[in-house]
N, C-alpha and C positions, 0 to 999 in steps of 0.2 A: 355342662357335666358330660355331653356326650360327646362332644369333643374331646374333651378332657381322658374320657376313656379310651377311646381311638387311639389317640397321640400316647396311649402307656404310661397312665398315671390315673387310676382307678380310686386312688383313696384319694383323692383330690376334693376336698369338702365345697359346698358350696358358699355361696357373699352371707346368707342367713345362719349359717353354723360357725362361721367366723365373728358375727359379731355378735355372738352369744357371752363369752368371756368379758364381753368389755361391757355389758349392760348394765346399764345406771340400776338404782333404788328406786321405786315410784314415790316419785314428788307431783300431787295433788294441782293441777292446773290454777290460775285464779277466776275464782264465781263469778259469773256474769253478773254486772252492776246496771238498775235500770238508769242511772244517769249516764251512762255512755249510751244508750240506746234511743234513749232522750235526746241526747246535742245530734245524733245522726240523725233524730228524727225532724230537728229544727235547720239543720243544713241540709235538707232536701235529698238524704243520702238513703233512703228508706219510706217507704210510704207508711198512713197510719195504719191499714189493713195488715199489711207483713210484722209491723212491730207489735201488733197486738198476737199475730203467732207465735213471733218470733217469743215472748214474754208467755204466752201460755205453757208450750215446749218447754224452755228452763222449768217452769213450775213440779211440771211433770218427770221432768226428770231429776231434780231437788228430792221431792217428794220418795221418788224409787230406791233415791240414794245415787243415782250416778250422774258423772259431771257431763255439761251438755255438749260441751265441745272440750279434744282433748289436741295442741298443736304438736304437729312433729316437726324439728330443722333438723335437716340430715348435715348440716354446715357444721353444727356443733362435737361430729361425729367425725369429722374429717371426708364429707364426703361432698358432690355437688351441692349447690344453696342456689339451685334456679328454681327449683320447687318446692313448696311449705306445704304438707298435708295438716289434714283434719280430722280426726273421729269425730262423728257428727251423731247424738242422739237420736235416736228417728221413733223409736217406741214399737216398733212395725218389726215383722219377721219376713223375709224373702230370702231370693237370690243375692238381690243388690244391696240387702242390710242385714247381714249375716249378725246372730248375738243383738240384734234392736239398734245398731248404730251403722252407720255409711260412710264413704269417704271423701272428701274433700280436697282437691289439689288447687292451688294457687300457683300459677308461673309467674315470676315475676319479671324475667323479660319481656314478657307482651303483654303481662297485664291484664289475661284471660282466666276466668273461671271456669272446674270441670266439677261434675259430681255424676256419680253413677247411679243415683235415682232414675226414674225412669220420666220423671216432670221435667228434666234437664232437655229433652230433645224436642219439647213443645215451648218452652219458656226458657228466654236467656239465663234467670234469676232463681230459682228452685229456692224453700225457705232452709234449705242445710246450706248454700251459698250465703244466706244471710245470716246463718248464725254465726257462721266461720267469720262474716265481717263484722260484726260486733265485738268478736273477740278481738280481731286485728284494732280495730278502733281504739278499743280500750286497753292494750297491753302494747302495740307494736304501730300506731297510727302512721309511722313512716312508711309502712309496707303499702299501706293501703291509698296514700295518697296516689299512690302509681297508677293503682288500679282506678280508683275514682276518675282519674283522667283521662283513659282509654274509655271507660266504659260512656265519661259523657259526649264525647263525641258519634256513639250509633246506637245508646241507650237509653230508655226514659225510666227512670227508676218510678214514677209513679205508675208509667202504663205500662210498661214492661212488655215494649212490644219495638222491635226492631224498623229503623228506616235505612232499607235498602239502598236510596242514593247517597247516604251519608260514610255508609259503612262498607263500600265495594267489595272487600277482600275479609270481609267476614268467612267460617266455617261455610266450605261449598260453596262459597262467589262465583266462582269461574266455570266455567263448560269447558269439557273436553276441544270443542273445536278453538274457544279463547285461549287457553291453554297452547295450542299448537302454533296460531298465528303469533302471538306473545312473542313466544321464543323463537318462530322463524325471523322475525324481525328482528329481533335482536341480534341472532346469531351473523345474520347477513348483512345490516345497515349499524350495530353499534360494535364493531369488531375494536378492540385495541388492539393498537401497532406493540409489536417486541421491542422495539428501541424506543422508550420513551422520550419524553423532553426531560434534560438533567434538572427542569427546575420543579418540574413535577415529583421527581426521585427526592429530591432533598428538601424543598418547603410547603409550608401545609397553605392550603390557598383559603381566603378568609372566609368562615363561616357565614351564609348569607339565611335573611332571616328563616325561609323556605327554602325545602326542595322541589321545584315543580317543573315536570317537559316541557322542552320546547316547539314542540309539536306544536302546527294551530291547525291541520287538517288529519284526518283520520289517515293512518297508514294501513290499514288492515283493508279496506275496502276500496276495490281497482276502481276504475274509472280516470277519464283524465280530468276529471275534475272531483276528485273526492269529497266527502261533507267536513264541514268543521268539526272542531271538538267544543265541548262545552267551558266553561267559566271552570277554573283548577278547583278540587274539591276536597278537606284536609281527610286524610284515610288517617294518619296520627300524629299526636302531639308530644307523642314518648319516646321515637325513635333514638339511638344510641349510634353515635362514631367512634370507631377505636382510629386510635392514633398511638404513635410510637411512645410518644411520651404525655398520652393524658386520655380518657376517654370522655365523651361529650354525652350528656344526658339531653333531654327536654326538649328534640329536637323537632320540628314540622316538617311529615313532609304531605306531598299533596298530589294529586291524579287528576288527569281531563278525560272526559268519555265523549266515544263517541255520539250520535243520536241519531244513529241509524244499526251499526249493528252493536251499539253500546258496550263494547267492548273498552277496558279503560288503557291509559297510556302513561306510563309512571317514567319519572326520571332516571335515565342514562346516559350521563356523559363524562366520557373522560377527564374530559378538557377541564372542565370545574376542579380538577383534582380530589375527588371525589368518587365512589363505587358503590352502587344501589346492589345490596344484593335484595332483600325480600321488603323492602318499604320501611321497615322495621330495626335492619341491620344495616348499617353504612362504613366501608373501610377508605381512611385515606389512600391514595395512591401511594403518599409512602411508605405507609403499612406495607400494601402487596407488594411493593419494589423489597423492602427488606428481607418480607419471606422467604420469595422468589431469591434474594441472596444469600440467605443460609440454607436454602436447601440444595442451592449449587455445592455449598461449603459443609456440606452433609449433618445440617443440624435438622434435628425432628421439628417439626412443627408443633410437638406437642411440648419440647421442650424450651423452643421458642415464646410459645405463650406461658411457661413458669413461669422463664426470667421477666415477662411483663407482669406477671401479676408478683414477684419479688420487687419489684423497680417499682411500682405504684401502690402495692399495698391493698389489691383486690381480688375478687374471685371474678374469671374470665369462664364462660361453658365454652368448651374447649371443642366441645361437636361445630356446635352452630360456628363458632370462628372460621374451623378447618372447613364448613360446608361452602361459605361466604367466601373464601380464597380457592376453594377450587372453583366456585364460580367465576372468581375475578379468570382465573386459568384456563378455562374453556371458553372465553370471552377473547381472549389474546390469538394473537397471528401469531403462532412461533412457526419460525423454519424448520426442519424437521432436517439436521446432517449428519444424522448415522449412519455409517454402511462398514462391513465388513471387509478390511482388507484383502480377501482372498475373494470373496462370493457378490462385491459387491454389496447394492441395496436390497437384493433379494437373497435371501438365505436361501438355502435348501432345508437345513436342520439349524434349529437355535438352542441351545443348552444354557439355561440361566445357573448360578450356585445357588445353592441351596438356603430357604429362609427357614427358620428353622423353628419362628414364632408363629409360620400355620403351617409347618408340614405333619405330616401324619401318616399313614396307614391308608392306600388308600385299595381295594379289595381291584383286583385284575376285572372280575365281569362288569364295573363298572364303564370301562374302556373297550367302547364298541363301535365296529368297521360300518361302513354303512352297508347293504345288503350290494351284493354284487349281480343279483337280478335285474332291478331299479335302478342303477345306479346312474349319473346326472354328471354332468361339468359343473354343474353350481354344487356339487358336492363335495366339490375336491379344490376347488377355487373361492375366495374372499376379496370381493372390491376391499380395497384398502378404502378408498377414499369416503364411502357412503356407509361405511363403518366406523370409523373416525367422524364426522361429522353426525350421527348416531349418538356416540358416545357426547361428544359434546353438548349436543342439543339436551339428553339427560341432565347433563350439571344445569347446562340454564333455566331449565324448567325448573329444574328445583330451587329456585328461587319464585314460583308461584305457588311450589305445592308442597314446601314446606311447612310444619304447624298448621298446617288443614288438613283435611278428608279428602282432597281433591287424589288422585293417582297419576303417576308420573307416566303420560301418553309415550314418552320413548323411552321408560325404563323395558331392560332387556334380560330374559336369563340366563347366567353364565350355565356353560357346558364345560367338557373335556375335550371336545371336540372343536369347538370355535380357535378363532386365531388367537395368537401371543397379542396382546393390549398393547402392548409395547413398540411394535413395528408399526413405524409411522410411514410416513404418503411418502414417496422418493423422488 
């Protein structure tokens, strides 16, 4: 909205006053039934201690008159379906259960559960997680199989207590310093070439059972003899590949760590025809060869991904895609042959036209000189080159610290002041 204002357009309502007009009638969720709560309790999907809360709760709020859990799909609304919330009963009044009830989010890309209770940050499972999955059980059990299968790989639904070797890239896995070696390595030893192999651009190479490094000694830890890494370890059994004409569900992939500075080592290699963005997200190489051709051909990427989800018939989250190919992008060797007929690869002044989807207003004392007291050579100068590799190291890190708490070690603040992004290494 406050962009909005800027840019000269003040009555500009916001996404919640807009979808005022189109609000459904309240239709009554359906009652939680103890025989679904039952079969989950018989297929090891809840312990007996949680279902006898979980069974107390409904009582209580039967009782009050209100329903225990209420689902939202924003999909049915025309809008994203990567996340299914919950109103979740809670009987309590706080901060985080405003009116006695709390929220519930479900991703279903990764297959992770949030709740804004405050038991959430001590315990994987909080019991509003568990109500929310009884309901899925019992009205939407496709949803939840997803989740069931993330969660048994680093989860013990009876002890409800987390195994760290099992689950690497759990919320806060990684350290600041894992984090940095990660992505130097990458950026320096798994570079892709700009000219691929033509067979890699046009067929898909055959899906193998795993994905697991090739690594067998630690790369992060100098020495001429480095330690080994351990026996491959699965981090998930749900990852997803898109491809041009199909996307792949159910996918394993798998990590080796070190055992010295335990740092893990996940799969990256071109050659497979294959692209690891976050363990979780994998793009065939002809995917990103395609992109990479309509964006030459001035097609959006965001419109790119319609026609795929018109041609298959699904919903694509259009973030995560677009995040995952700029990764594949900041991974790539491109040559950089821009220069100005007149001035050369170095400009003096660059005048871009005008975009007009974020220009705005922008106030004069915002644009300030640097103090002519002080004043420096590095103030008036930009290494192109440790600027540029900067920026890239950003995108690939953000494939560690995507969907986590972790902070992106080389994300940077844009200025007024910093160089045009755009001028590349000459």
């Amino acid at each position: 909205m406050t962009l909005a204002k800027a840019s000269g357009m003040p009555g500009l309502e916001c996404e919640h006053l807009r979808r005022v007009p189109h609000a459904h009638p309240y239709v009554a969720p359906q009652t939680m039934k103890h025989g679904s709560i039952d079969l989950m309790h018989e297929k090891g999907l809840i312990s007996s201690s949680r279902k006898e809360e979980c069974v107390l709760i409904n009582q209580t709020a039967h009782t009050e008159g209100s329903c225990t859990v209420f689902p939202i799909f924003y999909e049915e609304h025309g809008y994203s379906g990567r996340y299914t919330y919950f109103s979740v009963y809670t009987g309590k009044n706080g901060r985080w259960c405003v009116y006695g009830r709390t929220r519930v989010t479900f991703d279903k890309l990764s297959g992770c559960w949030y709740c804004l209770c405050k038991g959430t940050k001590k315990q994987y499972r909080c019991i509003h997680i568990y109500l929310s999955m009884w309901w899925l059980y019992q009205e939407r059990e496709d949803l939840l199989v997803e989740c069931t299968q993330s969660a048994s790989e680093g989860d013990s639904f009876e002890e409800e207590e987390e195994d760290a070797d099992i689950c690497l890239e759990r919320k806060d896995g990684l350290t600041k310093k894992q984090i940095v070696d990660m992505t130097t390595y990458l950026w320096q030893m798994k570079r892709i070439p700009e000219n691929l192999p033509q067979e890699l651009k046009i067929w898909v190479s055959p899906l193998p059972a795993w994905f697991e490094p090739t690594e067998t000694t630690c790369p992060y830890c100098p020495g001429p003899t480095p330690p080994g890494l351990t026996e491959m370890v699965i981090v998930t059994k749900n990852a997803i590949i898109y491809d041009l004409e199909s996307i792949q569900k159910g996918v394993t992939v798998c990590v080796k760590k070190c055992l010295i500075c335990r740092t893990p080592v996940r799969f990256q290699d071109f050659t497979t025809g294959f692209h690891n963005f976050n363990n979780r997200i994998l793009l065939t190489i002809r995917f990103c060869s395609m992109m990479t051709s309509a964006l030459k051909s001035n097609t959006a990427i965001g419109r790119f991904l319609s026609m795929m989800e018109d041609l298959l018939n699904v919903k694509i989250h259009h973030n995560t895609l677009r995040k995952a190919f700029f990764h594949f992008w900041a991974m790539t060797s491109y040559h950089y042959d821009f220069s100005c007929v007149r001035c050369g690869h170095e400009p003096p002044v660059l005048i871009a036209d005008a975009n007009w989807k974020v220009a705005f207003d922008l106030p004069v004392n915002l644009l300030k000189r640097p103090c002519t007291d002080n004043i420096q050579q590095s103030d008036l100068t930009v290494n192109v080159d440790e600027r540029w590799s900067s920026l890239e190291k950003e995108l690939i890190a953000t494939g560690f610290c995507y969907d986590t708490r972790a902070r992106n070690p080389f994300s940077s603040d844009l200025s007024y002041s910093a160089f045009a992004q755009w001028i590349g290494v000459a």
